[in-house]
TIDREN-543941 format. One record per residue (C-alpha): x, y, z; residue number from 1; residue in one letter. Coordinates in nm, 2 decimals, padded with zeros to 4 digits. Each point is the difference from the previous one (the first is absolute). Layout:
% residues N
atom x X, y Y, z Z, seq NUM, type a
...
This chain:
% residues 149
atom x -01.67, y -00.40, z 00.58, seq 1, type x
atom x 00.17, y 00.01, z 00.37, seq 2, type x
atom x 00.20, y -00.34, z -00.10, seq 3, type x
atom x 00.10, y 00.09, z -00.37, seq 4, type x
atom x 00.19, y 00.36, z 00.19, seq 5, type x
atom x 00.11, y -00.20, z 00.28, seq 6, type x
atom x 00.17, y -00.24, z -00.28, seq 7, type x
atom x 00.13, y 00.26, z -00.21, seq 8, type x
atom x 00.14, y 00.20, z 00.33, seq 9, type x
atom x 00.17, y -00.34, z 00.07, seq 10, type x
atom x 00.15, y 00.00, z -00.33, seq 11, type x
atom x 00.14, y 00.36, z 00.03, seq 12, type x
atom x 00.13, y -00.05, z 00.33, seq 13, type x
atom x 00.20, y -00.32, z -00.11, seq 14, type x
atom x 00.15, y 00.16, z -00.28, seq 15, type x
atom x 00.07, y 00.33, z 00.18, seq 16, type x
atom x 00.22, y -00.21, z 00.27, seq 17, type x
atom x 00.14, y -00.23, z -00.26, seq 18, type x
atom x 00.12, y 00.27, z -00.18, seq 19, type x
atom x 00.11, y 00.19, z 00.29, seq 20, type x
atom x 00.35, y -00.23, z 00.10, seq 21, type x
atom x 00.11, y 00.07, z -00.40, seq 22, type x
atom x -00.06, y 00.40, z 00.04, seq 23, type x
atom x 00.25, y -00.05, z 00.30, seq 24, type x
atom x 00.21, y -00.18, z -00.17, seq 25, type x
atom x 00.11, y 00.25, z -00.32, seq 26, type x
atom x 00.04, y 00.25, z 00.27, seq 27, type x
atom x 00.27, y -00.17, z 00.18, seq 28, type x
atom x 00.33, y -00.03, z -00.09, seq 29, type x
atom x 00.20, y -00.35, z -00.09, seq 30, type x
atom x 00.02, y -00.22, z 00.29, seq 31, type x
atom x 00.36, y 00.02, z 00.12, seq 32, type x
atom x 00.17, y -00.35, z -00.07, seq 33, type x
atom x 00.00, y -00.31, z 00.25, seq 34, type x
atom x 00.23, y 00.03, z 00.25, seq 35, type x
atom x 00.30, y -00.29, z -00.10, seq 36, type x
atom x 00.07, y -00.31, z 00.18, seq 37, type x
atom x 00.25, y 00.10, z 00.20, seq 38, type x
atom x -00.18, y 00.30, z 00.14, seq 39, type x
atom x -00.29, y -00.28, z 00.07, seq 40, type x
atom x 00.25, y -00.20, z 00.19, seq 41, type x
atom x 00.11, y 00.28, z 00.18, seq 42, type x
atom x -00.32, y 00.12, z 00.12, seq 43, type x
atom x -00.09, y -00.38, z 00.09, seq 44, type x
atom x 00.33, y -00.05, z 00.19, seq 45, type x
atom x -00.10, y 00.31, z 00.21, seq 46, type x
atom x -00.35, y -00.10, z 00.07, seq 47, type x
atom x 00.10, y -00.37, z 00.04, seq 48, type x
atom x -00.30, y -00.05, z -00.21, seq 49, type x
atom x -00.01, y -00.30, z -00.22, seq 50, type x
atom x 00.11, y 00.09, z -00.31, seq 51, type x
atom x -00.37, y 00.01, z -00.23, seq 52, type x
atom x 00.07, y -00.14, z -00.38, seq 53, type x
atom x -00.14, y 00.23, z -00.27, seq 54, type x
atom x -00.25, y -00.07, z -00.19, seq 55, type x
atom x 00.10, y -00.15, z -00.37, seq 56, type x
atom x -00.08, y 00.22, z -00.28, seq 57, type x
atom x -00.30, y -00.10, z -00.20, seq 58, type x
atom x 00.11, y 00.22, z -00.31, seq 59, type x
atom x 00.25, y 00.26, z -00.09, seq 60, type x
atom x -00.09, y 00.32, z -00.16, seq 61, type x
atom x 00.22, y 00.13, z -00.27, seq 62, type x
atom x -00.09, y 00.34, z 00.09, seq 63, type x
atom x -00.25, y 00.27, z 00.13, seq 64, type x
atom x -00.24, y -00.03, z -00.31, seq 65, type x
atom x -00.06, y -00.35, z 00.07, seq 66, type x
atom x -00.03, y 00.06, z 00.35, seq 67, type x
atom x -00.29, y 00.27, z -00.09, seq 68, type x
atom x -00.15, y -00.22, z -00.25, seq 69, type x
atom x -00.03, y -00.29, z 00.29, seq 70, type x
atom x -00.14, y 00.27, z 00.27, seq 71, type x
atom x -00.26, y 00.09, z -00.31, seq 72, type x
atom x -00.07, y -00.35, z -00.08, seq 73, type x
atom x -00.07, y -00.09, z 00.38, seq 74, type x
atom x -00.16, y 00.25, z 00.12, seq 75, type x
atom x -00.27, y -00.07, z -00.28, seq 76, type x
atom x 00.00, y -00.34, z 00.13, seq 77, type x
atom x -00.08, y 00.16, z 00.36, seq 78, type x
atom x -00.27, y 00.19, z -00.16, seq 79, type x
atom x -00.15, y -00.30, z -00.15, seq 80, type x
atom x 00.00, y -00.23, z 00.30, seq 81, type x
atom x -00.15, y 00.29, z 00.17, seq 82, type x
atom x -00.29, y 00.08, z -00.25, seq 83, type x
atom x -00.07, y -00.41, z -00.03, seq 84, type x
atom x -00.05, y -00.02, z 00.44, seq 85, type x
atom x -00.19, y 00.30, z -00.05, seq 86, type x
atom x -00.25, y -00.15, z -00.23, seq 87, type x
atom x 00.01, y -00.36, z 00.14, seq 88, type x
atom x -00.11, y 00.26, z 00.34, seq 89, type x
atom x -00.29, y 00.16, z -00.18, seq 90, type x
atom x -00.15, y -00.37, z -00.17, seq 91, type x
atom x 00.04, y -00.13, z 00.38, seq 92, type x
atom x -00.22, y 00.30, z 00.12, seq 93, type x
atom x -00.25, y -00.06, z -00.29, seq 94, type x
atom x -00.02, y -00.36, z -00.01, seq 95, type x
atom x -00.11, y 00.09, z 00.38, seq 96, type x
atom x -00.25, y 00.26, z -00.13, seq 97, type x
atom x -00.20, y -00.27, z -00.23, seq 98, type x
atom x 00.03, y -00.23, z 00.25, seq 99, type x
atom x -00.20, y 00.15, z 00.23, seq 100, type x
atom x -00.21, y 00.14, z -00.27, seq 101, type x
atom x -00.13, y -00.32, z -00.13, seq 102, type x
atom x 00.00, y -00.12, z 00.38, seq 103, type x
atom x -00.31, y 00.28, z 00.07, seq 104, type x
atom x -00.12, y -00.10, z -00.38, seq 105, type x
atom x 00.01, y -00.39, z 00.13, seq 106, type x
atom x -00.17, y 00.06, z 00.33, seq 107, type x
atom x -00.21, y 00.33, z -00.06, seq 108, type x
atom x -00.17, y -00.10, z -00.31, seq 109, type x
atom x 00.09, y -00.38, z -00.06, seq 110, type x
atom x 00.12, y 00.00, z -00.36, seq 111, type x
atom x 00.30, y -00.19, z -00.09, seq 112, type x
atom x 00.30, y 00.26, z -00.09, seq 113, type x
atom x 00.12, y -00.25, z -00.32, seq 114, type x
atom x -00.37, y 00.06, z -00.17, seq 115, type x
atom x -00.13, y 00.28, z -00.12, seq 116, type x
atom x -00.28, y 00.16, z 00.02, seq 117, type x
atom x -00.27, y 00.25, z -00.15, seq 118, type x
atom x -00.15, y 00.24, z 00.21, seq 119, type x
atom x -00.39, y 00.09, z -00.07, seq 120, type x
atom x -00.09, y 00.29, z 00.14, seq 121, type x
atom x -00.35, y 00.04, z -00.10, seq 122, type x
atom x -00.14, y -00.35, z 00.21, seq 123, type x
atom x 00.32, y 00.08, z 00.22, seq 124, type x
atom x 00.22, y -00.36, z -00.04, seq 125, type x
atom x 00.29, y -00.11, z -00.06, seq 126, type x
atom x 00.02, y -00.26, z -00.27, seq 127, type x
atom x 00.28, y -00.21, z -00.10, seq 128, type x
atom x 00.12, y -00.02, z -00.33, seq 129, type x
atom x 00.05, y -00.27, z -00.23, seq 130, type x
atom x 00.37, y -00.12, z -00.01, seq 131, type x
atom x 00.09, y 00.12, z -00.38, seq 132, type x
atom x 00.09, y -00.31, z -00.22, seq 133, type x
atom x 00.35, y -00.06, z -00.12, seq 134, type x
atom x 00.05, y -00.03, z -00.40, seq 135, type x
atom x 00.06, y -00.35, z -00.06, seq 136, type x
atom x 00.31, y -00.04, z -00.19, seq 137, type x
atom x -00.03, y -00.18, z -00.36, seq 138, type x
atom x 00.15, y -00.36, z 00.06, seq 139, type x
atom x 00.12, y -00.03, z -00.36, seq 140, type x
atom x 00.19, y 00.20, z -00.25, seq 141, type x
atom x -00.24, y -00.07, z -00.27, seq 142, type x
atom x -00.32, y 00.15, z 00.22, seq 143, type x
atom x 00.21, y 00.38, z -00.07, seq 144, type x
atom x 00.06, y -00.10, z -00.37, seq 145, type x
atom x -00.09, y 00.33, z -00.23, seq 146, type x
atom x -00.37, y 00.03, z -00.16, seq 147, type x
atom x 00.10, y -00.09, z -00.34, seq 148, type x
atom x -00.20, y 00.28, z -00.27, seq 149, type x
């Protein structure tokens, strides 16, 4: 019970702070545009700074609806990646749980965790069960034919 809440608290907190930047975001105003090059150089020349390249442009958006469809699209990517770390998290923490479960099983009460087992609690033992058999499969077509009337 502690570890399912812990898990979905994790899952509410990730979303809240994922969702938090793109809130922000509708509340600002358009980002004013790049300085130009020349006011670049100018501002280099004065710090004596090399002059830094910008970055190449990956894609160009035609206009603010695409921009908001991308925003959408990755932020549900965001939320994704963070839901999956979350769970790969929890199966970490209960692969550890069953480890040390069938660790005390193993050295407690000496039973084999891939068996199983049938607990009698009137003579008070623990007997093992019979593996169940597997169906063997029909090695012919003709063993399946239909029962003819």
């Amino acid at each position: 019970m502690k570890r399912s809440t812990h898990f979905l608290l994790g899952i509410a907190l990730f979303s809240f702070v994922i969702a938090l930047p793109v809130a922000h975001a509708k509340d600002k105003p358009a980002a004013s545009a790049p300085a130009t090059k020349a006011a670049s150089k100018n501002q280099a020349d004065k710090t004596k700074a090399p002059a830094t390249q910008e970055p190449t442009p990956v894609f160009t958006f035609a206009d603010d609806a695409q921009i908001q469809q991308f925003a959408q699209l990755w932020q549900q990517r965001q939320a994704t990646l963070t839901k999956l770390a979350v769970l790969r998290t929890y199966e970490t923490q209960e692969d550890s749980a069953l480890k040390q479960l069938n660790d005390q099983l193993t050295s407690q009460f000496h039973v084999d965790t891939m068996k199983s087992y049938a607990l009698d609690t009137k003579r008070k033992v623990l007997v093992e069960r019979p593996q169940p058999e597997q169906p063997v499969a029909p090695a012919t077509p003709a063993a399946t034919s239909p029962v003819k009337p």
